[in-house]
C-alpha positions as CSV (number, residue, x, y, z in Angstrom):
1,X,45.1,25.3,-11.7
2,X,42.3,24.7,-9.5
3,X,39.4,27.3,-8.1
4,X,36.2,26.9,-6.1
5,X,33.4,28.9,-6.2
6,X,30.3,28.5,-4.1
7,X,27.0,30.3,-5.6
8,X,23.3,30.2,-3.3
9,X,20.4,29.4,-5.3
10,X,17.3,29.7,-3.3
11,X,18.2,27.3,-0.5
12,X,20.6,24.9,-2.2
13,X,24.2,25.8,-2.3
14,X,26.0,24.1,-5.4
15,X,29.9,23.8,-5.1
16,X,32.1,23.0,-7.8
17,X,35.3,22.8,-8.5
18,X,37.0,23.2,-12.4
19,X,38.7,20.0,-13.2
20,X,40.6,21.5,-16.0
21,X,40.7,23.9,-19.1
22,X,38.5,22.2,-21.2
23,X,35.4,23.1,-18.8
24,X,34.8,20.2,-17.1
25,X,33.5,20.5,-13.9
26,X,32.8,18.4,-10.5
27,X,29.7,19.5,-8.7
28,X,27.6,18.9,-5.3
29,X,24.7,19.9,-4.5
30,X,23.5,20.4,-0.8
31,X,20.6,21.5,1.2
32,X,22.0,24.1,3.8
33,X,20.4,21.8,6.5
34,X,20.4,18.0,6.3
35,X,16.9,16.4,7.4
36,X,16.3,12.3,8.0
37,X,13.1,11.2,6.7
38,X,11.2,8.0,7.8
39,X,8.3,6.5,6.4
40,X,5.9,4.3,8.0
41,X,5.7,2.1,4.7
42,X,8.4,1.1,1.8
43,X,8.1,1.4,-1.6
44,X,8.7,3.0,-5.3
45,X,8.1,6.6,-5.7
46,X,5.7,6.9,-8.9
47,X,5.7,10.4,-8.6
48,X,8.2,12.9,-7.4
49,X,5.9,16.5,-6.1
50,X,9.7,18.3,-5.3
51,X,10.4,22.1,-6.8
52,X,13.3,23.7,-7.3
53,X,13.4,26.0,-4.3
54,X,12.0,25.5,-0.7
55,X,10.0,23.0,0.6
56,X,7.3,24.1,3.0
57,X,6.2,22.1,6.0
58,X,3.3,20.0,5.2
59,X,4.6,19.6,1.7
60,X,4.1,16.4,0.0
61,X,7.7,15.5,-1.9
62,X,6.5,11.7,-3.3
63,X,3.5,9.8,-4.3
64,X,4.3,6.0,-3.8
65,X,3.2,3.7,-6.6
66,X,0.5,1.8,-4.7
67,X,-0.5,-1.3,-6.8
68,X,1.3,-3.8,-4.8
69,X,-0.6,-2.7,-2.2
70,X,-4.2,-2.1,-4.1
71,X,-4.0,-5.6,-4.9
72,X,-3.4,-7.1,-1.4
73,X,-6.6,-5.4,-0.1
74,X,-8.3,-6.4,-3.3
75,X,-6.8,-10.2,-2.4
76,X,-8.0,-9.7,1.4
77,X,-11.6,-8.8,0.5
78,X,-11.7,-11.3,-2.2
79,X,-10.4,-13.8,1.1
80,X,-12.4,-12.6,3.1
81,X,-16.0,-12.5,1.0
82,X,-15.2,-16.3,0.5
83,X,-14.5,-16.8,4.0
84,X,-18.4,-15.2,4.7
85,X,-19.9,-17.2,1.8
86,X,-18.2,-20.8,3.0
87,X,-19.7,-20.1,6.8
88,X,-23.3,-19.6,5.3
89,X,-23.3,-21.8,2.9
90,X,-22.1,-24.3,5.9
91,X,-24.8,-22.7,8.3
92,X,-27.4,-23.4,5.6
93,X,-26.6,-26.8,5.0
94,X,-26.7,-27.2,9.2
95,X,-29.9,-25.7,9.3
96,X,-31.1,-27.9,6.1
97,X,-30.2,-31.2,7.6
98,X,-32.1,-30.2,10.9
99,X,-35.1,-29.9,8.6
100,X,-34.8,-33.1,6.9
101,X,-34.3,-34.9,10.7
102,X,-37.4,-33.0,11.3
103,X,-38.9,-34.1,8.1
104,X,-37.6,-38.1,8.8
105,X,-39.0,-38.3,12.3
106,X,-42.9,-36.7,11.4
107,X,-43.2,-38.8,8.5
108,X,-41.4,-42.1,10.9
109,X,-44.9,-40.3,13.1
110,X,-47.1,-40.9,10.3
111,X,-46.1,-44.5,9.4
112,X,-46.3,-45.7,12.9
113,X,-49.8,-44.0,13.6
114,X,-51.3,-45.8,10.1
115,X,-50.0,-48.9,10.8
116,X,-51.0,-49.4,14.7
């Protein structure tokens, strides 16, 4: 023989149906209204924030494990402070030949005023 009961629990029905004597049971549970959720980024959930009971607007429900993307941004700045340091060390070795042109031709100067 076969029953269903339905029982309201804050705002999440919970429907079940007895399989058989020996008290086993089937169950769903459902939210009285279904909501689609998007996210603007993907990944794990390291912490679930969700009650029993109702969810207020505003609510935060999950905490994404962020490592993944800690360590891109660390990788980035890492990139990018090399990227910085490469460009001055090349602008400082531009600058450092200039001087030693500047250096050749004064002392080329030097030798041709002593020796006329």
């Amino acid at each position: 023989m076969r029953t269903s009961n339905r029982i309201v629990i804050g705002s999440v029905a919970l429907l079940w149906v007895t399989a058989s004597a020996m008290g086993q049971f089937d169950a769903t549970a459902r939210a009285p209204q279904d909501v689609m959720l998007a996210f603007t980024v993907s990944g794990r959930i390291a912490v679930l924030r969700v009650p029993l009971g109702v969810v207020q607007l505003g609510q935060v429900l999950a905490e994404l494990d962020d490592t993944e993307q800690r360590a891109r941004v660390a990788l980035r700045r890492l990139a990018a402070d090399i990227d910085v340091a490469l460009r001055l060390a090349t602008q400082r070795l531009a600058q450092a030949e200039i001087e030693d042109r500047r250096t050749d031709r004064k002392g080329a100067r030097s030798h041709e005023a002593m020796a006329a």
